[in-house]
N, C-alpha and C positions, 0 to 999 in steps of 0.2 A: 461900176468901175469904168465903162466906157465915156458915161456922161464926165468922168471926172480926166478920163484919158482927152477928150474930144472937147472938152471947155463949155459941156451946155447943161443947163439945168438939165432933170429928167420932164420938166412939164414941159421943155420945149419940143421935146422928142418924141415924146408917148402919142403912140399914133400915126405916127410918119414912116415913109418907107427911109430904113439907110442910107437909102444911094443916097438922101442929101449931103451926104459927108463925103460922097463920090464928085468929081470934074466930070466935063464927058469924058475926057480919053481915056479915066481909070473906070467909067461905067460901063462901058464897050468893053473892056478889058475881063469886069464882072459877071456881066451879061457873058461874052463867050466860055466860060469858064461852068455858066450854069448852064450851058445846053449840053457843055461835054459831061456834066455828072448825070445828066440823066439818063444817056444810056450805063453809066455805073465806070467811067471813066475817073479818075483821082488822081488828082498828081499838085503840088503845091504849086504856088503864082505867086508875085508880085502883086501889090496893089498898093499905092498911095491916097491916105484920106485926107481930105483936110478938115481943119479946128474952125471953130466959131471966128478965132481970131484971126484965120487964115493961112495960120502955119501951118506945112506940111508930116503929117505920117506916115511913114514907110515901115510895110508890114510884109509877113512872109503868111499867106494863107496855106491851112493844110486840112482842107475840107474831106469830108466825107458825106458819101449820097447815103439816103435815108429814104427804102421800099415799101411797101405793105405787106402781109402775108401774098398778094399774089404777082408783087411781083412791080408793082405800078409806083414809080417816081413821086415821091412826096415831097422831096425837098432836100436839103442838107444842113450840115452844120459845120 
């Protein structure tokens, strides 16, 4: 669904980090957003991707941080 939101095949994508669908000033955006989940901060953001074709989308993230049993930042979703 993303490849089809985002205008790319899946072969172009697989293996790539996201952010290429990021600008800088919405990866600064993302990037600050992932250091405050890791101490288990969550709260929703703004962020704008862009398309293959270079149109803009504007999105309302509402992420949650994801621990280990002991406790250590693995990531989000």
């Amino acid at each position: 669904r993303a490849c089809e939101m985002f205008g790319y095949e899946l072969k172009e994508v697989v293996g790539k980090p996201f952010t290429i669908l990021l600008d800088e000033e919405n990866q600064r955006v993302f990037r600050g957003q992932v250091a405050q989940r890791q101490p288990g901060k969550e709260h929703g953001y703004e962020v704008t991707w862009t398309r293959k074709d270079a149109r803009k989308v504007h999105t309302l993230v509402a992420p949650r941080s994801i621990f280990d049993e002991n406790g250590n930042f693995k990531g989000s979703f």
